[in-house]
MIFIDO-78955 format. One record per atom (N, C-alpha, C): x, y, z negated. Coordinates in pm, whole numbers, plus 50000, padded with zeros to 5 digits. Atoms other than C-alpha are relative to their C-alpha. Layout:
XYZ...
***
This chain:
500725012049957725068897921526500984988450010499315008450015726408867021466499794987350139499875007849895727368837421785499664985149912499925010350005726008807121709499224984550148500425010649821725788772222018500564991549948499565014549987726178738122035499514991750152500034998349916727058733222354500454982050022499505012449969728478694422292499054993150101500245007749884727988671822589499115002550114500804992749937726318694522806501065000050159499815005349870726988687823168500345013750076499814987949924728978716823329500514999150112499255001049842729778723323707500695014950002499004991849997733028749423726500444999050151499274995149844733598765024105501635009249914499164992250035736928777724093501224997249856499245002150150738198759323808501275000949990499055002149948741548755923930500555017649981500144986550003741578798523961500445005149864499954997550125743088818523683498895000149893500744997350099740028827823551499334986749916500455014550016738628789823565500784993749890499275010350072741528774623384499595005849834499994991950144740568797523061498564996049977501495004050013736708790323100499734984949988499955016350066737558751523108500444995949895499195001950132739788752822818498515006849943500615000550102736868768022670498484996849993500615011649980734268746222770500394988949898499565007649998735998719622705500234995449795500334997850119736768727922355498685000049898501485001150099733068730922268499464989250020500405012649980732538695322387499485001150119500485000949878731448699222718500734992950091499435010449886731578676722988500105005150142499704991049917733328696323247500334996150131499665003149823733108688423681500345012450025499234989449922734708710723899499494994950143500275003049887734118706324282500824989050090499385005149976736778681724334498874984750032500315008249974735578650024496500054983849940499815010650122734868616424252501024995650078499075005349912736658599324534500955009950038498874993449931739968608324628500365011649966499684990850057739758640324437500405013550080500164985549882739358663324764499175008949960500504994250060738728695624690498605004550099500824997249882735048706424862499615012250014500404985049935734688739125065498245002149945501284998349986731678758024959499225001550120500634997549902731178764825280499974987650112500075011149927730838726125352498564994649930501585004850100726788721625261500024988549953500685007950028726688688125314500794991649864499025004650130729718678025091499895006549871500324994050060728708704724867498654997649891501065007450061724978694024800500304986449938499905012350051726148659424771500734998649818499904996750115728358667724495499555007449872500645000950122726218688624308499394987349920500625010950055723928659624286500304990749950499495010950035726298634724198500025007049811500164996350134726998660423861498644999449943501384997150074723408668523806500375013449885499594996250048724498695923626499115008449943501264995650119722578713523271500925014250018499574983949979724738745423349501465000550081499374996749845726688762623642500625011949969499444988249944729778785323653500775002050145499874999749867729988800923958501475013550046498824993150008733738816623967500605002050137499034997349897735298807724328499575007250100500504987649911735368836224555501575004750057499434990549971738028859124732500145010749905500384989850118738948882324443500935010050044498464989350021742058898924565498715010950073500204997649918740678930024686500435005250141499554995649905743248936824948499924992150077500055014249906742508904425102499885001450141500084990249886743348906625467499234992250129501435008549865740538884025641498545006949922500915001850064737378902225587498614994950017501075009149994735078878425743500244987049910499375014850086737108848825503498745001649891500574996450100735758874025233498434995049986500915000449982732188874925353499484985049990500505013550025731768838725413500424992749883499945008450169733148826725065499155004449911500434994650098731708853424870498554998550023501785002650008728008852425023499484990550067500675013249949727548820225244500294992249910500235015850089729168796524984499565004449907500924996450110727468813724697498424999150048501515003049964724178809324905499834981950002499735015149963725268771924969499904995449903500345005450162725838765324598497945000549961501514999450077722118778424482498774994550081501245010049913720298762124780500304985349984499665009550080722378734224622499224994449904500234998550125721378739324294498324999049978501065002350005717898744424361499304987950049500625016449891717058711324540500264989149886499765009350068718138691724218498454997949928500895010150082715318669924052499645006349885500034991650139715968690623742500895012249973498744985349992717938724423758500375005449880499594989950132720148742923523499685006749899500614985550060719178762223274500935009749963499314985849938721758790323342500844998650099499165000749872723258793923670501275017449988499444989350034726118820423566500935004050117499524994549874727508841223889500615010749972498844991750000730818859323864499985012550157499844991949879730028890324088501525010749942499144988250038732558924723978499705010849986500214984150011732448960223861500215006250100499874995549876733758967624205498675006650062501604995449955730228970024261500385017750007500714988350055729919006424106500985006050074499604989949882732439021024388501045009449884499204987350054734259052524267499245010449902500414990550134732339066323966500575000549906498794998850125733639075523669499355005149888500615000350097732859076823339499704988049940500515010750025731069054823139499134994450097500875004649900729299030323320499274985649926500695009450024726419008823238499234991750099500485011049914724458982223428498975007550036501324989449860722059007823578500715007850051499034988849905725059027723738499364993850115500655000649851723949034024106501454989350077498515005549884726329008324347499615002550074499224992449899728839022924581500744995150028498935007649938730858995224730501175005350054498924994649880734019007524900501044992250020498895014049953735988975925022498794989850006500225009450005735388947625128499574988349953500565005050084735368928724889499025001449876501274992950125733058950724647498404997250118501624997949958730308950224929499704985549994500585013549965730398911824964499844994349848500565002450140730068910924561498455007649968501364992749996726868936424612499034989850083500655006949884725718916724911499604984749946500675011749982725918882024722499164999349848500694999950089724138896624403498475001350033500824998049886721448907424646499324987550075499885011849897721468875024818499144985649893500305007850155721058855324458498745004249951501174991650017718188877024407498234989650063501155007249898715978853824659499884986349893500285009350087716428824224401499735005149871500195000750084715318840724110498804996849945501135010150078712368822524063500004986550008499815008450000713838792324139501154993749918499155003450144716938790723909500535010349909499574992550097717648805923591501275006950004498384995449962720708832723693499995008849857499004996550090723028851423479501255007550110498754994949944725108877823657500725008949943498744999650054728418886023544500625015750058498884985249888730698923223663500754999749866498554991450160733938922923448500735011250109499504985750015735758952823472501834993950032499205007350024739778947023498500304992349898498875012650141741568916523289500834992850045498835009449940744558899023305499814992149908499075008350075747138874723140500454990950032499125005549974749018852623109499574982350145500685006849942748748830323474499525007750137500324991249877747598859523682501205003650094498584996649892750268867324007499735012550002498984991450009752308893324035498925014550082500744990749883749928910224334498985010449912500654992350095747638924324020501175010149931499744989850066748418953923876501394997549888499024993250129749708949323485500704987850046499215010550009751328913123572501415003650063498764996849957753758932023810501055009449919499274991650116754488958923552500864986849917499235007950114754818928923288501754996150077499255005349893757148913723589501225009649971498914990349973759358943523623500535002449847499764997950109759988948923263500644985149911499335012050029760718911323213501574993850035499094998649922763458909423506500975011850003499404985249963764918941623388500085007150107500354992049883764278955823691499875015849961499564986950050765578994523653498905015850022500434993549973763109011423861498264992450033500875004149980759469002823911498805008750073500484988549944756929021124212498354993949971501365002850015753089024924128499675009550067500904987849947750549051524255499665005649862499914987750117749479076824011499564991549847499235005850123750079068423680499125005849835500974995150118747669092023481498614999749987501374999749990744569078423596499734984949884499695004950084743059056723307498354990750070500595009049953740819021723338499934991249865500145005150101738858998823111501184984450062498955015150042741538964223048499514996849925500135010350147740828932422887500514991550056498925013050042742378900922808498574989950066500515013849979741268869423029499504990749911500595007750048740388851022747498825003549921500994995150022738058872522602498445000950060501195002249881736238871522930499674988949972500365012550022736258835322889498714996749918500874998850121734558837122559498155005750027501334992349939731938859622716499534991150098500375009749871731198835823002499254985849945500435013650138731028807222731498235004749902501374998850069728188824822507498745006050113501254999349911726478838422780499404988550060500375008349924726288806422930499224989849953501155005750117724408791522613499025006949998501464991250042721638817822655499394992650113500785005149846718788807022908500275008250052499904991649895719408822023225498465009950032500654988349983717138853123279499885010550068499634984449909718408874323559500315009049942499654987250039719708895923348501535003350040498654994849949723318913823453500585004749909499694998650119725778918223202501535011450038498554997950051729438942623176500484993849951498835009550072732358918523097500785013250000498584990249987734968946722993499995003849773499474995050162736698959922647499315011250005501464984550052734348995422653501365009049949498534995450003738419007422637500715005350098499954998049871739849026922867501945003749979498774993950063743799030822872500885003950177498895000149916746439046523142501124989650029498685005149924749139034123356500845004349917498834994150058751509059523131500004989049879500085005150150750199043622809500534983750045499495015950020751019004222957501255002450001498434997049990754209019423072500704997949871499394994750147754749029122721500014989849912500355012050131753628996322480501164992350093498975015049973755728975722754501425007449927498304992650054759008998922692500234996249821499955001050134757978990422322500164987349950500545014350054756968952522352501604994250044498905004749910760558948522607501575005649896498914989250058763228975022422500365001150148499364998149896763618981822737499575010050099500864990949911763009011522995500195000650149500185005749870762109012923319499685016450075500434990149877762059043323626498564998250066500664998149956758909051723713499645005050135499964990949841758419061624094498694999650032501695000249948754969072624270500424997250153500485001349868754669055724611499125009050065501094992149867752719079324844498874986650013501035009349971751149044124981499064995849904500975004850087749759032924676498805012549914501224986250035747809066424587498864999750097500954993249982744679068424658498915007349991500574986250010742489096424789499194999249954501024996850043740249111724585500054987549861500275006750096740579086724291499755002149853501064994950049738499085024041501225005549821498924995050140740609104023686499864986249881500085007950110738799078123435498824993749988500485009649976736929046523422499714988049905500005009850146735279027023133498614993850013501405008450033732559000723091499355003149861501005005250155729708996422838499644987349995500405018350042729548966622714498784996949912501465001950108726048973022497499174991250030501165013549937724238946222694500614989649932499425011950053726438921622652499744994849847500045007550138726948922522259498765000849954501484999850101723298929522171499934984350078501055013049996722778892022340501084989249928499145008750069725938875522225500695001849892498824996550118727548891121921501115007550042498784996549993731008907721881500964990350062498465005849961733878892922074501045002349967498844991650060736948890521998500715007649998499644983849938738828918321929501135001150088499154994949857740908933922205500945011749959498814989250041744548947622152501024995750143499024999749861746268957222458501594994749990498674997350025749588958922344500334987350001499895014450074749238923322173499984994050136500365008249907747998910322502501445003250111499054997049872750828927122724501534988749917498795006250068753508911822430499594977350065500635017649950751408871722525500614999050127499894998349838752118881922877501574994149999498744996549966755728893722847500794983349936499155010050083757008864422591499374986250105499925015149860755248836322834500824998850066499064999049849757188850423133501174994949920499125010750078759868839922893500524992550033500295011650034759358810422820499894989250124500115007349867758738799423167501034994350069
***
């Protein structure tokens, strides 16, 4: 199936733009001609709390906006306020769409970045009818504000989002492969993870992008989509492409702390929703993406 949009001068409002994931979804916005707001204030260029209604409403209305990505949230999940979590992830995501709905003329796709976190500790393939099993914090307040979004779906056209992991280049150190890339950049001799043979779908941040972009040309429909590569690769195997992408090798150590119990052996999305509405994306090579990573850090 082939992607075709013409998305020129189409009026977009970007939460979060600022956010790794944001800066990749404006670049590709932006690129298709779109006329891209962010939450920053015309005046003075203050940035506005979602969880400030009245500054919030006001600025929707000032955009008027023909389509809505809804990215800023609490993503880390070790994040160590978890009422911060709760009130970003499901009061200002309620604040936005009681926003959104009060405009004169509303969106026609309101696209809402929830997470695979959702689906808890299952394993296997997993499609968008897997049963969710929150276990953190931050996975229940991504259940809780898909749930929550649910009450406007007859009032604005949604579009909800669960990617799976992705990096690159831009993401901090506190994620997963960026610290690997990290340690392998800094020659750093020894490097400690938790277990090492459990395996997880990875993709490349800009891919997501891409996906966020054509979905966001479809009318909104409530439908829920997998963002992920449908790829599933080990900790041993990144170990291994970096030692290949670096010439360089690195001590592996297992922290006790970072193991945890009961975790799940292996972990892969389906992405069949997705491409039956948008086409093939582009393709996804780990290796390639860890070498983008490593040669940035570089360069930096």
């Amino acid at each position: 199936m082939a992607f075709h949009s013409d998305l020129t001068g189409k009026r977009v409002l970007i939460t979060g733009a600022s956010g790794f994931t944001g800066r990749y979804v404006v670049d590709r916005l932006a690129a298709a001609g779109c006329e891209v707001h962010d939450l920053r204030a015309e005046r003075g260029g203050t940035q506005i709390n979602l969880l400030d209604r009245a500054a919030l409403s006001a600025r929707v209305l000032e955009v008027a906006p023909q389509l809505v990505v809804h990215l800023a949230a609490i993503s880390f999940v070790a994040h160590g306020d978890p009422e911060e979590i709760y009130s970003v992830n499901v009061a200002g995501t309620r604040n936005l769409l009681d926003s959104l709905a009060r405009l004169p003329v509303t969106p026609s796709n309101v696209l809402l970045a929830s997470s695979a976190n959702v689906y808890g500790n299952a394993s296997g393939v997993l499609d968008e009818r897997a049963p969710l099993s929150p276990q953190n914090d931050y996975a229940v307040s991504k259940m809780a504000m898909e749930a929550m979004a649910s009450l406007w779906r007859y009032a604005l056209p949604l579009t909800v989002v669960r990617p799976f992991n992705y990096t690159g280049v831009g993401q901090t150190e506190k994620f997963l492969i960026p610290k690997i890339v990290s340690h392998f950049r800094r020659g750093q001799s020894v490097i400690e993870l938790g277990n090492t043979d459990v395996s997880r779908d990875f993709y490349d941040v800009r891919c997501v992008a891409e996906a966020y972009f054509r979905l966001l040309a479809l009318q909104g429909a409530g439908d829920t989509y997998n963002v992920c590569s449908g790829k599933e690769y080990s900790l041993d195997q990144i170990i291994g492409m970096m030692r290949e992408v670096s010439g360089r090798d690195i001590e592996v150590r297992v922290n006790p702390s970072f193991v945890r119990a009961n975790e799940i052996k292996s972990l892969r999305g389906d992405n069949t929703h997705l491409r039956s509405r948008v086409g093939e994306l582009p393709a996804f090579d780990l290796k390639e993406m860890l070498r983008w990573m490593y040669k940035a850090g570089e360069q930096a």
